[in-house]
ZABALUM-729772 format. One record per residue: x, y, z of N, C-alpha, C in turn; residue in one letter; residue number from 1. Coordinates in Angstrom, 3 decimals, m for minus. Example, Ala and Ser with C-alpha at 12.3 -4.5 7.8 and 13.67 -1.06 7.14 Angstrom:
<atoms>
@n_u 13.190 | n_v m5.690 | n_w 7.800 | ca_u 12.300 | ca_v m4.500 | ca_w 7.800 | c_u 13.200 | c_v m3.300 | c_w 7.800 | resn a | resi 1
@n_u 12.850 | n_v m2.250 | n_w 7.080 | ca_u 13.670 | ca_v m1.060 | ca_w 7.140 | c_u 12.900 | c_v 0.030 | c_w 7.870 | resn s | resi 2
</atoms>
This chain:
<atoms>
@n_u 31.122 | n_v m12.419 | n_w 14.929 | ca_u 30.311 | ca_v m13.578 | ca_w 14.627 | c_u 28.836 | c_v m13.207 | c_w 14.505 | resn x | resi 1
@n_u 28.324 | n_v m12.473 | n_w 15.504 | ca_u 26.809 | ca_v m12.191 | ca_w 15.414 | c_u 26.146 | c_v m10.801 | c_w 13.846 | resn x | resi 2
@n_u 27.600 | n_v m10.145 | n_w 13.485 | ca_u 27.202 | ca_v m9.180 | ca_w 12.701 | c_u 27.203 | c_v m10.188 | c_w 11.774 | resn x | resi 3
@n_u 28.175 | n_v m10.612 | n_w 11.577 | ca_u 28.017 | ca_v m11.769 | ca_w 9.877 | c_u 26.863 | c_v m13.053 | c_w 10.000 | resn x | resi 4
@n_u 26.574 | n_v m13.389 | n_w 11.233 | ca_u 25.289 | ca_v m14.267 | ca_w 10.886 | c_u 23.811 | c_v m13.457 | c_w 10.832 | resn x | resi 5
@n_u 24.126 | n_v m11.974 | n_w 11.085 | ca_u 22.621 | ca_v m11.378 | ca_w 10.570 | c_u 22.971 | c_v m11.034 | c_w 9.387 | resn x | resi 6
@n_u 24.156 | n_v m11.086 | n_w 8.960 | ca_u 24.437 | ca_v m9.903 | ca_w 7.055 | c_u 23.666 | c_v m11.120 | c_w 6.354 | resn x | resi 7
@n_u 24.398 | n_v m12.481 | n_w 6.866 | ca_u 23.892 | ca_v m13.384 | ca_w 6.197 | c_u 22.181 | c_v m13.750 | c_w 5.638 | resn x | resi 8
@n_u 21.859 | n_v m13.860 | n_w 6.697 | ca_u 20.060 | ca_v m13.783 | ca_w 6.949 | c_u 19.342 | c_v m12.905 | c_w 6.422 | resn x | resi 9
@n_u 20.284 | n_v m11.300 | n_w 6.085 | ca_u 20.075 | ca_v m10.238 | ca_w 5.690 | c_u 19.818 | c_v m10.393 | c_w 4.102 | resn x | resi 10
@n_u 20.853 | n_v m10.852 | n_w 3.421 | ca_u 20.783 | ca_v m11.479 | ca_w 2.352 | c_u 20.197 | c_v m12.413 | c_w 1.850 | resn x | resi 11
@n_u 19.993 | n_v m13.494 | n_w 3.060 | ca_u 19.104 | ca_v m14.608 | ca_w 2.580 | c_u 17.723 | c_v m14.047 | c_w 2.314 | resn x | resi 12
@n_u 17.284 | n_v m13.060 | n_w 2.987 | ca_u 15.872 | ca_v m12.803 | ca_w 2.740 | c_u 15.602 | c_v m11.592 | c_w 1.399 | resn x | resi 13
@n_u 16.920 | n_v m11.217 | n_w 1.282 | ca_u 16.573 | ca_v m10.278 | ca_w 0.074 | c_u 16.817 | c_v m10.982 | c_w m1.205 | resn x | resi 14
@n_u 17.563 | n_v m12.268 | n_w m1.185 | ca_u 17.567 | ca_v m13.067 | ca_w m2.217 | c_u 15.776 | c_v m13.754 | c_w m2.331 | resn x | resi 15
@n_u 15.562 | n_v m13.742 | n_w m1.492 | ca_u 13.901 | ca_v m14.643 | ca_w m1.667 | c_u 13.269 | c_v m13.380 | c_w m1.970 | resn x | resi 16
@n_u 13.065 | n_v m12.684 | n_w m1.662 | ca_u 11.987 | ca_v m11.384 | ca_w m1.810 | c_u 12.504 | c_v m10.939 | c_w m3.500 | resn x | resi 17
@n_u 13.627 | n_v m10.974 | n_w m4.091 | ca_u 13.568 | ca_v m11.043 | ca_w m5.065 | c_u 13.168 | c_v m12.034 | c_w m5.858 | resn x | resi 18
@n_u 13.658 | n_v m13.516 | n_w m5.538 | ca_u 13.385 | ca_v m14.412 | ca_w m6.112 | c_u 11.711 | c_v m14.769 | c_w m6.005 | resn x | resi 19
@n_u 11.339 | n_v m13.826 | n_w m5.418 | ca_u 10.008 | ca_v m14.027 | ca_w m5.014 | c_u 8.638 | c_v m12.942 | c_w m6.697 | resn x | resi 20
@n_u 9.359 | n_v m11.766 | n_w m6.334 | ca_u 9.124 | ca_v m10.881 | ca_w m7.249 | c_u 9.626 | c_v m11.274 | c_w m8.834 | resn x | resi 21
@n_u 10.668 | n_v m12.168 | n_w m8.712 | ca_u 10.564 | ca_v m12.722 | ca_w m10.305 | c_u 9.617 | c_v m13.586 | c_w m10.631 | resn x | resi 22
@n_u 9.531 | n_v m14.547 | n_w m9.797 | ca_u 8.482 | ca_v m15.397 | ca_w m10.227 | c_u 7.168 | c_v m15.029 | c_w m10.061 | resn x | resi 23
@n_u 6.434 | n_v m14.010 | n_w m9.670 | ca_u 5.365 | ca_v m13.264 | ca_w m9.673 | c_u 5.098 | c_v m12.865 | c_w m10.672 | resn x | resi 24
@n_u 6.487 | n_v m12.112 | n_w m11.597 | ca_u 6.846 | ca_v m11.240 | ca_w m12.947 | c_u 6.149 | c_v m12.152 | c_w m13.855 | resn x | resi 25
@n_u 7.021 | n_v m13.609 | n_w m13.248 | ca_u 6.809 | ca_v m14.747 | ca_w m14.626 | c_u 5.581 | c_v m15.350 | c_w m14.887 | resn x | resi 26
@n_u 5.008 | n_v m15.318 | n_w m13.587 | ca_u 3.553 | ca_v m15.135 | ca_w m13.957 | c_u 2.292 | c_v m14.316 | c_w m14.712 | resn x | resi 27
@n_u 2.546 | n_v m13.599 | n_w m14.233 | ca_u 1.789 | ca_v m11.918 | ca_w m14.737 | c_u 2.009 | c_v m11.670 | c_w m16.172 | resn x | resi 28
@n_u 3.432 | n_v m11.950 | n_w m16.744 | ca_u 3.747 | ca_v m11.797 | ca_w m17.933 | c_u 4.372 | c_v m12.644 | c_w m18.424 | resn x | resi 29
@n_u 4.213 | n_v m13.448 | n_w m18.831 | ca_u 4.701 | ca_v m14.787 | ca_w m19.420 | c_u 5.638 | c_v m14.372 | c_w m20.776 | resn x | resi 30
@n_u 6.713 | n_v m14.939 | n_w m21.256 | ca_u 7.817 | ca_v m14.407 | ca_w m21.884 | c_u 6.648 | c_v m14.869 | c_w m23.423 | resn x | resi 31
@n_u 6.361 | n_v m15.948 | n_w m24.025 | ca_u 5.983 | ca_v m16.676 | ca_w m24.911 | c_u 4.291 | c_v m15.931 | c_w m24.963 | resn x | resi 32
@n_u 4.166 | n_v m14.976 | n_w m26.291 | ca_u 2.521 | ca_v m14.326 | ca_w m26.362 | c_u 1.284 | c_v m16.148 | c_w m26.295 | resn x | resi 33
@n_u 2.197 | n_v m16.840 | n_w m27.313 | ca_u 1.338 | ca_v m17.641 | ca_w m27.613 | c_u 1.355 | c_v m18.959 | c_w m26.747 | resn x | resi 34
@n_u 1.606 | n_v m18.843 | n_w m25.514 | ca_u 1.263 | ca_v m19.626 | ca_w m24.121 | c_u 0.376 | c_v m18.765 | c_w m23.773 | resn x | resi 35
@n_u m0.871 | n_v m18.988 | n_w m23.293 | ca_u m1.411 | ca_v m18.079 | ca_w m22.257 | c_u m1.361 | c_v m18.629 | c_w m21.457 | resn x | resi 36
@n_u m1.380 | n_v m19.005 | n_w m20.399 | ca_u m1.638 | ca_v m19.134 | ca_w m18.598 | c_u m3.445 | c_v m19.375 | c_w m18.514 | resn x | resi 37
@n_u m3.807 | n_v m20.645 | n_w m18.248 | ca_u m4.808 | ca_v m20.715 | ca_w m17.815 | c_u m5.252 | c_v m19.627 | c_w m17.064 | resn x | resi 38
@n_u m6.810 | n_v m19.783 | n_w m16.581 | ca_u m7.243 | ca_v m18.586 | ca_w m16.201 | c_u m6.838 | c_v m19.033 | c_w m14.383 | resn x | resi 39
@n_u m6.843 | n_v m20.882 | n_w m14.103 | ca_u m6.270 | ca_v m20.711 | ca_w m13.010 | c_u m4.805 | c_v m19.856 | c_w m12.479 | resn x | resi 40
@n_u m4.157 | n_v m20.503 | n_w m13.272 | ca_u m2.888 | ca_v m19.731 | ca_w m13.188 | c_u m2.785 | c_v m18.016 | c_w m13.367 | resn x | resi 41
@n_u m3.526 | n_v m17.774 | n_w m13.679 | ca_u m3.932 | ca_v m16.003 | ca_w m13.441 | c_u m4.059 | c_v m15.439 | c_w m11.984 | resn x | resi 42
@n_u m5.230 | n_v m17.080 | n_w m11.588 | ca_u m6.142 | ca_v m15.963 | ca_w m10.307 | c_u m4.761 | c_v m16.367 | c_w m9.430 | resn x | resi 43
@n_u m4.070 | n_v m17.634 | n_w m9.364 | ca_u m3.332 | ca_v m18.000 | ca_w m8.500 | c_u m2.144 | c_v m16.511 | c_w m8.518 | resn x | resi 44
@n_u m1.661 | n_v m16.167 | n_w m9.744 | ca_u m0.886 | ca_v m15.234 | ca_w m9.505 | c_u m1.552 | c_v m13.982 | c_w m9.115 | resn x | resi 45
@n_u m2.649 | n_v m13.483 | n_w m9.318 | ca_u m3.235 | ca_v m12.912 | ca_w m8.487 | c_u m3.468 | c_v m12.301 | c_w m6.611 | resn x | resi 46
@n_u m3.720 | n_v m13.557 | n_w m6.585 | ca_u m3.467 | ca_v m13.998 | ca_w m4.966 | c_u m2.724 | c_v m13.847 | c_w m4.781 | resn x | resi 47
@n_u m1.435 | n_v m14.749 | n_w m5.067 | ca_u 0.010 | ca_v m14.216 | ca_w m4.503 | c_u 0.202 | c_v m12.537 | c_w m4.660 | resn x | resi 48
@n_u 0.104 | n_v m12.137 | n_w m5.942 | ca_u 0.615 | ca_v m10.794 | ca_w m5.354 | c_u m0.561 | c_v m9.978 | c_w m4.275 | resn x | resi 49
@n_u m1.778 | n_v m10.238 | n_w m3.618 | ca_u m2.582 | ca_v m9.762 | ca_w m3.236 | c_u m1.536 | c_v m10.113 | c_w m1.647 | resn x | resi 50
@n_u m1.382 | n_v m11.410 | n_w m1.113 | ca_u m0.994 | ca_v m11.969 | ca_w m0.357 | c_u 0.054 | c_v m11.289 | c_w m0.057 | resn x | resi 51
@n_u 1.182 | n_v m11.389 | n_w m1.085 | ca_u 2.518 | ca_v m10.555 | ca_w m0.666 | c_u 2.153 | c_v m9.110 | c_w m0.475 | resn x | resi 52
@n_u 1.158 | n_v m8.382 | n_w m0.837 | ca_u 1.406 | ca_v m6.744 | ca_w m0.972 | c_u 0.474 | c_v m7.014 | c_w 0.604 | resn x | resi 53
@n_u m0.575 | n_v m7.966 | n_w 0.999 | ca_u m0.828 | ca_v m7.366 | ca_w 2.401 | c_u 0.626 | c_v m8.023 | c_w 3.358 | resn x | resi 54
@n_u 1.373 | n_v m8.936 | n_w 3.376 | ca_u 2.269 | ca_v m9.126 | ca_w 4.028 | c_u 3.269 | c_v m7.943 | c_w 4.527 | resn x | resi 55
@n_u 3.592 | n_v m7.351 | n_w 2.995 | ca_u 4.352 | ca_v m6.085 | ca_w 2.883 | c_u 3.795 | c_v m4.920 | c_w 3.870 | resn x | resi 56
@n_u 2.500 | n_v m5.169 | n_w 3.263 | ca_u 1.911 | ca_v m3.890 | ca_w 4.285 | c_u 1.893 | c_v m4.115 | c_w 6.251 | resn x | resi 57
@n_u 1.707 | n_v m5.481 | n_w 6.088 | ca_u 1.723 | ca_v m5.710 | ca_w 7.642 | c_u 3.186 | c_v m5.621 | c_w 8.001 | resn x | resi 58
@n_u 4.403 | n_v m5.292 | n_w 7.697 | ca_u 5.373 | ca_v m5.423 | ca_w 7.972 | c_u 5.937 | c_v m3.545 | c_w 7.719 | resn x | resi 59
@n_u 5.534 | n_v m3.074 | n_w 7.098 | ca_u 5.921 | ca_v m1.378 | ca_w 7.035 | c_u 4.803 | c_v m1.205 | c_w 7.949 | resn x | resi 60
@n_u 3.909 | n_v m1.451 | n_w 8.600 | ca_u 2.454 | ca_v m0.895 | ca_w 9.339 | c_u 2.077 | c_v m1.400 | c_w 10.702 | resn x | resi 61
@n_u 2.772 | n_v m2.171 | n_w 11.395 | ca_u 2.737 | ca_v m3.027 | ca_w 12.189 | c_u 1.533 | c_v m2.758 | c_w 13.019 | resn x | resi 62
@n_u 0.637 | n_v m3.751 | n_w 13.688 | ca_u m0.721 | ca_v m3.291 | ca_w 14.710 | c_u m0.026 | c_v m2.933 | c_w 15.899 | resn x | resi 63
@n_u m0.403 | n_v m1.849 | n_w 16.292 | ca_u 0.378 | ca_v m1.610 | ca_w 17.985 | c_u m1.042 | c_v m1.719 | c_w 18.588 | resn x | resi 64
@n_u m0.965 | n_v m2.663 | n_w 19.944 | ca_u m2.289 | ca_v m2.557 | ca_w 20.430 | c_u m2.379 | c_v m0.684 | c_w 21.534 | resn x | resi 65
@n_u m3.740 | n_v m0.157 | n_w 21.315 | ca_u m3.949 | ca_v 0.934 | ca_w 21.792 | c_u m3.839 | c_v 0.755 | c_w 23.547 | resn x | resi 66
@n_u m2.772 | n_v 1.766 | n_w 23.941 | ca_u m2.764 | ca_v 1.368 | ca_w 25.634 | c_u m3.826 | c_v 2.134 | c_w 25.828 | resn x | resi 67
@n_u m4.267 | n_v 1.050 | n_w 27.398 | ca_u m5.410 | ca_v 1.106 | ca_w 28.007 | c_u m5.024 | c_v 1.668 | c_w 29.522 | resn x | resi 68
@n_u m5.653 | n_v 2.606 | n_w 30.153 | ca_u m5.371 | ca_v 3.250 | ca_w 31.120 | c_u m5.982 | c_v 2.037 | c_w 32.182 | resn x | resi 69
@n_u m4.985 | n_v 2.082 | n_w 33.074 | ca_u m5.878 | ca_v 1.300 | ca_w 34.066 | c_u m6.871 | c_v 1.833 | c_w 34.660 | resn x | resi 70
@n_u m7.779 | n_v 1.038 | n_w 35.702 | ca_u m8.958 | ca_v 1.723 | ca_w 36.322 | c_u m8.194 | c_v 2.738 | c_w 37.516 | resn x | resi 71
@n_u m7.601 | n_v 2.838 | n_w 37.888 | ca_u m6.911 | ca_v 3.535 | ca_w 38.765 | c_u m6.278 | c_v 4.912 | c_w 38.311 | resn x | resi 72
@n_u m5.849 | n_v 4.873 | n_w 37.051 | ca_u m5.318 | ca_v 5.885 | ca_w 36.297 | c_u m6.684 | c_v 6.423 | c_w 35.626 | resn x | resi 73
@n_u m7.573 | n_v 6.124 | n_w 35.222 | ca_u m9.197 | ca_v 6.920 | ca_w 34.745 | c_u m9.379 | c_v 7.230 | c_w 36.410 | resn x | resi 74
@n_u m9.657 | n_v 6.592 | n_w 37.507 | ca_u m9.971 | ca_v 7.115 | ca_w 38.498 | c_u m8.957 | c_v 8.774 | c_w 39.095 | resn x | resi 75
@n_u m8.163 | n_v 8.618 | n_w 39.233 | ca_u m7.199 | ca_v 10.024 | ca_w 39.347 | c_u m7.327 | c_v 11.062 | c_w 38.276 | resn x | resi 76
@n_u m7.358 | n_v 10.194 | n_w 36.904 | ca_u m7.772 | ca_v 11.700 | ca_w 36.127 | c_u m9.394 | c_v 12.472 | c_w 36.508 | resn x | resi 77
@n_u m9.905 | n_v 11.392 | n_w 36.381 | ca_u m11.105 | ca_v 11.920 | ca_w 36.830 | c_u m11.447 | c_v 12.948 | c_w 37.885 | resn x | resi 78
@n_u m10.520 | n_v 12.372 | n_w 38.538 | ca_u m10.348 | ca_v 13.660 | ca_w 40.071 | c_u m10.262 | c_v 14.704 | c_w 40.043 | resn x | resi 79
@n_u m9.061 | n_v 14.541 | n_w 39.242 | ca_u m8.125 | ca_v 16.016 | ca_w 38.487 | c_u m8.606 | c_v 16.836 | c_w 37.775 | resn x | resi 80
@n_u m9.889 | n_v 16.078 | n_w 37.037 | ca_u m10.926 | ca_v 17.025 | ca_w 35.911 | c_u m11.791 | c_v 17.509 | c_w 37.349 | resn x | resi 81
@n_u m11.881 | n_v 17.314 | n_w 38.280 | ca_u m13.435 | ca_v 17.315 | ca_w 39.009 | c_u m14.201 | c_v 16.954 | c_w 39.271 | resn x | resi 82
@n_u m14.328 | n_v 15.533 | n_w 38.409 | ca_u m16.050 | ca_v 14.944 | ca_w 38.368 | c_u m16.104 | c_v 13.731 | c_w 39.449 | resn x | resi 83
@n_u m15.320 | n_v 14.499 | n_w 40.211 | ca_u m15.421 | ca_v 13.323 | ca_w 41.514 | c_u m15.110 | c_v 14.065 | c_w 42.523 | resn x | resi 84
@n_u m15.653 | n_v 13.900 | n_w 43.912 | ca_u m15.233 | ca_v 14.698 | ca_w 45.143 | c_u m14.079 | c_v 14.054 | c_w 45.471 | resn x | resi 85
@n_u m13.940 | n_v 14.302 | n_w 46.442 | ca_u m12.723 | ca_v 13.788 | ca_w 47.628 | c_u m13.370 | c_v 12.295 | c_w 48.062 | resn x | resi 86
@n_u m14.413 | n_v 12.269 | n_w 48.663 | ca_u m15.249 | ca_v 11.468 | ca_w 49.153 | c_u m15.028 | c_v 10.207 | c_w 48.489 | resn x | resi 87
@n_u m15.980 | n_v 10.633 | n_w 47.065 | ca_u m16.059 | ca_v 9.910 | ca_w 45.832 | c_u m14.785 | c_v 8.795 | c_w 45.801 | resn x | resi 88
@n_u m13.754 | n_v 10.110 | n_w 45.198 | ca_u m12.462 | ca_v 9.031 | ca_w 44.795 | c_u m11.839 | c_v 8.098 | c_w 45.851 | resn x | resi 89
@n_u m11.982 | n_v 8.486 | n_w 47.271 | ca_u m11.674 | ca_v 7.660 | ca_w 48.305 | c_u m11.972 | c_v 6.532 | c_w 48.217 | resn x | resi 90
@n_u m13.672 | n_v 6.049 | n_w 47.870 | ca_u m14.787 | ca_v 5.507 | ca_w 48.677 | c_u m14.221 | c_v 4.702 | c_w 46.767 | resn x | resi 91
@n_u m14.292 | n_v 4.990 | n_w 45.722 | ca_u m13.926 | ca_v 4.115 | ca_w 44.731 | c_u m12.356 | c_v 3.555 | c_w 44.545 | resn x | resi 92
@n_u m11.595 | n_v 4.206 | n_w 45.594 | ca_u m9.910 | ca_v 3.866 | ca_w 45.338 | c_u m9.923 | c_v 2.338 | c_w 46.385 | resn x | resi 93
@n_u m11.084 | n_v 3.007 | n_w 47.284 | ca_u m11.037 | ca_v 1.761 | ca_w 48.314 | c_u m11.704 | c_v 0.427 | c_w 47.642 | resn x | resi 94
@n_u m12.719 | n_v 0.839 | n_w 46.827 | ca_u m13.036 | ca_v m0.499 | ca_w 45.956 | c_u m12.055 | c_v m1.293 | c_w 45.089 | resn x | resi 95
@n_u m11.447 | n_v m0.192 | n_w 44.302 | ca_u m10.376 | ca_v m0.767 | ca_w 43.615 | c_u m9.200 | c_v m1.960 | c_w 44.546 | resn x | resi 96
@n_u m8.569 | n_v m0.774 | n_w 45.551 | ca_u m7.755 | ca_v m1.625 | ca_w 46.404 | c_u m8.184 | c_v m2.618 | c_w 47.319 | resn x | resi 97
@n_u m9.596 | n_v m2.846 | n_w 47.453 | ca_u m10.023 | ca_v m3.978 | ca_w 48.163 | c_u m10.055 | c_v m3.884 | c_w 49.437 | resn x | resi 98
@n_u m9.704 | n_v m2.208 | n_w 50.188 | ca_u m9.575 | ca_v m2.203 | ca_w 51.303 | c_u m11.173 | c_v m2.260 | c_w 51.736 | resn x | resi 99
@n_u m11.166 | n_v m1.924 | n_w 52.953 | ca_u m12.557 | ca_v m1.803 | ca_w 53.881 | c_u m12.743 | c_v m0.485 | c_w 54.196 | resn x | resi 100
@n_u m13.581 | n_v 0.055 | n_w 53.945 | ca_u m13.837 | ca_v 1.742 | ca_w 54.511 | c_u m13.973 | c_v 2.022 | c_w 56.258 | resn x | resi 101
@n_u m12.821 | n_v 2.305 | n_w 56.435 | ca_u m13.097 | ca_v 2.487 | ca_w 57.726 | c_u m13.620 | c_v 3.550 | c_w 58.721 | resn x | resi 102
@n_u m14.217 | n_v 3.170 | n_w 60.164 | ca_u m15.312 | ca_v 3.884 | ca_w 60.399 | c_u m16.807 | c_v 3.752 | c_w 59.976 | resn x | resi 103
@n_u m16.568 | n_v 2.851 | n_w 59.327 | ca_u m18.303 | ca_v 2.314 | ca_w 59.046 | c_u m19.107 | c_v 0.898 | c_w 59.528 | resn x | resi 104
</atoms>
């Protein structure tokens, strides 16, 4: 049941994406020389294919958002490079975790 209601959907969308690309065609190039297509009807087909080719592109290209290290994970690398003592990373792990420095 679930493979044949995606074949379906599968198809439904490749029937529009074609039916989509014909009527783009029929725009762009009109069968009849001696109809021209207003100049609206130009920019409009225009757009659409501008519209569909960034759609296309957002869909082969997808945005992945860039992971972000937490402050805790920059704090340990940092360690690991050096540019922090012992002291240091303590006295900022304790900020992070909200503890209280104890002994002071």
């Amino acid at each position: 049941m679930w493979f044949g209601g995606m074949l379906l959907w599968m198809a439904l969308f490749w029937v529009g994406v074609i039916a989509l690309a014909i009527w783009v065609a029929s725009l762009l190039f009109p069968r009849v020389p001696a109809a021209r297509p207003s100049p609206r009807e130009v920019l409009q087909a225009r757009y659409g294919v501008i519209v569909l080719a960034i759609w296309v592109a957002g869909l082969l290209f997808p945005r992945v958002p860039a992971a972000r290290p937490s402050p805790r994970e920059v704090l340990q690398a940092r360690y690991a490079r050096g540019e922090l003592t012992r002291v240091q990373y303590e006295e900022t792990l304790n900020v992070l975790t909200g503890r209280k420095e104890e002994g002071r």
